[in-house]
N, C-alpha and C positions, 0 to 999 in steps of 0.2 A: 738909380734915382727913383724911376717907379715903383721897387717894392717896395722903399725907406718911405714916400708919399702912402701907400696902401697900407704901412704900418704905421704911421701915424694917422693914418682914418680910422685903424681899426682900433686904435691903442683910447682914440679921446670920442669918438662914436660909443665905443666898450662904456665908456666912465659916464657918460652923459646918460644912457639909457639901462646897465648896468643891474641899480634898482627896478626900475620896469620888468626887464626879463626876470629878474628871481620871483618879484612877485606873481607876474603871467604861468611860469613853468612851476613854480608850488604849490598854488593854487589848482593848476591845471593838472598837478600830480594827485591830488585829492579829489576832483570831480572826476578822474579817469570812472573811480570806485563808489560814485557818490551814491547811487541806486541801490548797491549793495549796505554803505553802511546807514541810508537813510531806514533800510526794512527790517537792520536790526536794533538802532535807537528808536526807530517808530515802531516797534512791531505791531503792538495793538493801535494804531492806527490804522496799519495801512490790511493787517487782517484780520477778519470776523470767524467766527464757529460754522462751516463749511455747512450749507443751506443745500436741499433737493428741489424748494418750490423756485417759482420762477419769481422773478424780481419783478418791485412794482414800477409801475408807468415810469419813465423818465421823465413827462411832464409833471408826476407827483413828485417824484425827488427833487426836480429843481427849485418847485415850490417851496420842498421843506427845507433845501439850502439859503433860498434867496430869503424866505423868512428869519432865519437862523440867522442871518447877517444884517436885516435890516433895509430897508427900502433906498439907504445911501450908499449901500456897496451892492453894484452888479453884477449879475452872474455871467461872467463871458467864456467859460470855455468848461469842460465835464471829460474828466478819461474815467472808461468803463472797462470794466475787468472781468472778460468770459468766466474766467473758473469762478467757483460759487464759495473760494476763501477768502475772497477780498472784498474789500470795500471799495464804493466809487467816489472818486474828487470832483468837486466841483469850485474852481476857479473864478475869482472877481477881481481883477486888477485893473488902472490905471496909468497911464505914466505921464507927464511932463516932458518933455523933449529937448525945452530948454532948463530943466531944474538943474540947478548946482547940486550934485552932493547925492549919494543914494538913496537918504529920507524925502527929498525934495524931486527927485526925479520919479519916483514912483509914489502919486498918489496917493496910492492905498494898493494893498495887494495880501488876499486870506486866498487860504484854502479850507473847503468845509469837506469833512470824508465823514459819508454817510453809509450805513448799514442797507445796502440795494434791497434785501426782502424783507426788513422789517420798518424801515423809513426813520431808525432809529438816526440821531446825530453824535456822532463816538468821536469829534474833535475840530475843532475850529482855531486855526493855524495862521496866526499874523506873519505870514510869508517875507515882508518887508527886514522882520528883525530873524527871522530863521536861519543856522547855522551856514546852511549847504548854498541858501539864495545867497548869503554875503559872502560866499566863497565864490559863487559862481557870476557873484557884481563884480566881485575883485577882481575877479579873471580877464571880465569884458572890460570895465572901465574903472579899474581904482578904486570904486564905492564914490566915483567923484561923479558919476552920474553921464548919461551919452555922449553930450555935447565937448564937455571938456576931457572927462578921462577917456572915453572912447577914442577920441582923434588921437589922445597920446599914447594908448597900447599901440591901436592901429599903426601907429608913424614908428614907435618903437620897435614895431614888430619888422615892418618895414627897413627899418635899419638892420634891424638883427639877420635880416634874410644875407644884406650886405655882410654883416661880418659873419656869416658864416662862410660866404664866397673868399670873402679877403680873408679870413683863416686859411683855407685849402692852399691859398698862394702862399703865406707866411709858412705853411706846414711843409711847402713841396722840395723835397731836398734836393741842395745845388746840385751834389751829385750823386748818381744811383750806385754807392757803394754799400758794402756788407753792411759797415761799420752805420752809415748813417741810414740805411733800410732798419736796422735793429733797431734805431733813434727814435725812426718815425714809424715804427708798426707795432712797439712795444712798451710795455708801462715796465720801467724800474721799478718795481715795488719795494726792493730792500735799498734803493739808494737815498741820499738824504733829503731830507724833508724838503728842500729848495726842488731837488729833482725832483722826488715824487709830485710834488703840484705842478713843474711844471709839463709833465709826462699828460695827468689827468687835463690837461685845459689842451695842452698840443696836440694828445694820441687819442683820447674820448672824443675830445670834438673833431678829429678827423672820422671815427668810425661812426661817429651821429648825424652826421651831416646831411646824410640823403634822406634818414629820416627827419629829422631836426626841421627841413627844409619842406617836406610834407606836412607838418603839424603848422608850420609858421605861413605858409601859402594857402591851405585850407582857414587857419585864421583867418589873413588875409580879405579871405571872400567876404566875410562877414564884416568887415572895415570899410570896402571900400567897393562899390556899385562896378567902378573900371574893371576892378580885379577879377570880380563875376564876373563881369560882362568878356573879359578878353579869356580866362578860363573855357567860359563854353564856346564859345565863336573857335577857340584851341581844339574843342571836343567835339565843335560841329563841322570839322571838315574847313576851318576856316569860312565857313557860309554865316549869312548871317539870319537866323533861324526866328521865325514869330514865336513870341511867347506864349503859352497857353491859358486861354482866359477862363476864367471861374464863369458858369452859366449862368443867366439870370433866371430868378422865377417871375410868376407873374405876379404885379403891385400888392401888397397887403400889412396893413399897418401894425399886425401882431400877427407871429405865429401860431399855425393853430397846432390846439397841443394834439388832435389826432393824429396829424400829419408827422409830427414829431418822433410820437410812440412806436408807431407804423415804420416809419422810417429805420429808429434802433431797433426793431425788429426785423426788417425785413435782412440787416446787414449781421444780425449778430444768428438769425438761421444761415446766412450764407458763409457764415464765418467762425462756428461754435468754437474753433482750438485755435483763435489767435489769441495773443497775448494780451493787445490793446486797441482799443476803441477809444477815438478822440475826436469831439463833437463839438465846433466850433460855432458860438451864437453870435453870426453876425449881424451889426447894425445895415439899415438901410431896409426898405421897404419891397425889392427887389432882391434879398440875398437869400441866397437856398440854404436850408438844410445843407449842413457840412459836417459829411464823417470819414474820418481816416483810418484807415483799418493798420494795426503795424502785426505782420505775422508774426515773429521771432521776437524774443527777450532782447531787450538790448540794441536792437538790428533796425534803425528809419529806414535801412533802402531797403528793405525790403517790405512793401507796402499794396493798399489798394487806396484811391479814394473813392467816393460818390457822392451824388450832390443831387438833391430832391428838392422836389418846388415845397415852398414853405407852406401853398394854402390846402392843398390835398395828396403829399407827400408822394405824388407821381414824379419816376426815376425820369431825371435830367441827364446825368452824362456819368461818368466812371471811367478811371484809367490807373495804372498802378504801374510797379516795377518790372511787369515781364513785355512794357508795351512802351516805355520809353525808353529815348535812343541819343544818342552822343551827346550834347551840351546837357541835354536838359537829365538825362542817365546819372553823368557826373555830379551834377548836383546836387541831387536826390542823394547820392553816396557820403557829401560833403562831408556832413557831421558824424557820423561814422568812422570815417579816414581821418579826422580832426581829435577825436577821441579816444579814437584805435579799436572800436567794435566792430571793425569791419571784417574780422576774421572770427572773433569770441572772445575767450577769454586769453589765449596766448598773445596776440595781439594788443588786447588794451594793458597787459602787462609790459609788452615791449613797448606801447607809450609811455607809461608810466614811467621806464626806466631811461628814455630819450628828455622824457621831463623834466626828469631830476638831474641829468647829464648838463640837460638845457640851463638850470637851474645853477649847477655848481660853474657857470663857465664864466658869468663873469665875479665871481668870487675867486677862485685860482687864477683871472686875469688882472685883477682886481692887485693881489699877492706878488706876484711876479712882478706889477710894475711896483707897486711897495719898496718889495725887496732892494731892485735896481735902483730908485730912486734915493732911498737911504743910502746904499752901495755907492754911488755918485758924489752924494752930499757926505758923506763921511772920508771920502779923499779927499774934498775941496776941504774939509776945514781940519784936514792935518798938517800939522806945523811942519814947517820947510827943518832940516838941518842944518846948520848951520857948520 
């Protein structure tokens, strides 16, 4: 009676959310790689003729972005690229929170990628209509924008974690014989096409599972404040841990840009063979100097930050990957493990293929009930003999 209830959760849970997961794990099959094929459709954007002098002020760059975009789009955020082949971004977005729709939830949102030693401007990027951002809105919320599509990946994703559980039970065989071991550990590839899909939804989605369930939890976090919150409280021992506060500087109604310069100076002698440099301008009269150092291609957890007083760019505080510990450790890995960079490149290839596993499962479940259902309805309406 219980597994017939569990397979009717999983049977019309499957069909309700169905669409959701193919579009979540497609999409998400395509950002695994997104960095890679954004730097070979952008090439000359994202790099320059390899320079020996030293780049100018970063208070002069930003100027020459925020110019370049006009006094109604803000510059709020800048990654900087040690090696001397790239060029640096500089970021202005907005969002809405309650907008319907992904033109309506974001504002406005460019990217301006400037040549760091000649201040030259080699490309300004309506981020809003860009290939990889509408891949990666679809992924978060539909392109229906935070409020509405976010809650429905979220909730769907949610479910899905469900019927990955309630698969394992529909998967688990009554009994542990040869004949049904073979059943459940094995894809008939030459049996017929009935078989073979139902092999690929029964025996992939058992072997995806743990991962599957990694990729949809790590989601998860990002949906939903409990899921963070009970994650690290999981990762801190069960204690429940204070959260690390961003320092304040002291009062000053504009940044100064000496403080500024000095600052991405001081981080990028301490830091010459990191990858990226990410410098967040925050609002408030009180908010420091913010830069994120990421060592490794590819790799957030693997990081430093620091955070300088905005009026004369005297170092405030610093902490990175080799100094944080359990809840707040895990975190910092999140997206990482969410993407599958957390190993390199073997790794975001095994997500990739958990994706698209994730992907085809409710399309082969989708099939199976099809089939049945016709199968069903075509004995009810064959005629009695007489």
């Amino acid at each position: 009676m219980l597994k017939k209830l569990i397979h009717w959760l999983h049977l019309w849970l499957g069909m309700v959310t169905g669409v959701v997961v193919l579009i979540v794990s497609i999409t998400g099959c395509i950002y695994v790689f997104a960095d890679e094929l954004k730097e070979t459709f952008y090439h000359d954007r994202f790099f320059i003729e390899a320079s020996n002098i030293a780049p100018m002020p970063m208070s002069v760059l930003r100027d020459r972005a925020q110019e370049a975009l006009g006094s109604s789009y803000q510059i709020s955020r800048s990654e900087v690229y040690p090696a001397n082949d790239r060029s640096w971004v500089f970021r202005a977005s907005e969002t809405n929170p309650d907008g319907i729709g992904h033109w309506n939830y974001y504002t406005y949102y460019y990217r301006v990628y400037i040549n760091p030693y000649t201040g030259e401007v080699i490309h300004i990027e309506n981020s809003r209509n860009e290939f990889f951002q509408l891949v990666l809105s679809a992924h978060m919320n539909l392109l229906l924008g935070d409020k509405i599509g976010g809650a429905i990946v979220g909730y769907s994703t949610l479910i899905f974690v469900f019927l990955l559980l309630s698969g394992l039970v529909l998967w688990w065989p009554k009994k542990w014989r040869m004949s049904s071991i073979k059943k459940s550990f094995f894809i008939k590839w030459k049996g017929s096409p009935r078989r073979l899909n139902y092999d690929l939804h029964n025996t992939a989605g058992f072997y995806a599972l743990l991962p599957a369930l990694i990729l949809a939890i790590t989601g998860l976090i990002y949906s939903f404040t409990w899921v963070d919150n009970s994650m690290q409280y999981i990762f801190d021992g069960g204690k429940k841990i204070e959260k690390r506060e961003i320092p304040k500087s002291m009062p000053a109604d504009e940044l100064a840009y000496d403080a500024l310069d000095q600052s991405l100076i001081t981080v990028l002698q301490k830091h010459p063979t990191a990858d990226l440099l990410s410098l967040r301008f925050r609002k408030g009269d009180t908010a420091p100097i913010d830069i994120q150092v990421r060592f490794e291609k590819r790799k957030t957890h693997l990081f430093a930050w620091y955070y300088f007083d905005r009026n004369n760019g005297n170092f405030l505080m610093s902490y990175g990957s080799d100094t944080v510990k359990g809840g707040e450790k895990f975190r910092t890995m999140n997206f990482d493990l969410h993407v599958g960079s957390i190993g390199g490149m073997p790794t975001r290839i095994f997500a990739f293929l958990i994706s698209l596993i994730s992907a085809s499962l409710p399309v082969t479940g989708f099939i199976i009930w099809y089939k049945r259902h016709k199968k069903v309805k075509g004995r009810r309406l064959k005629p009695s003999v007489s």
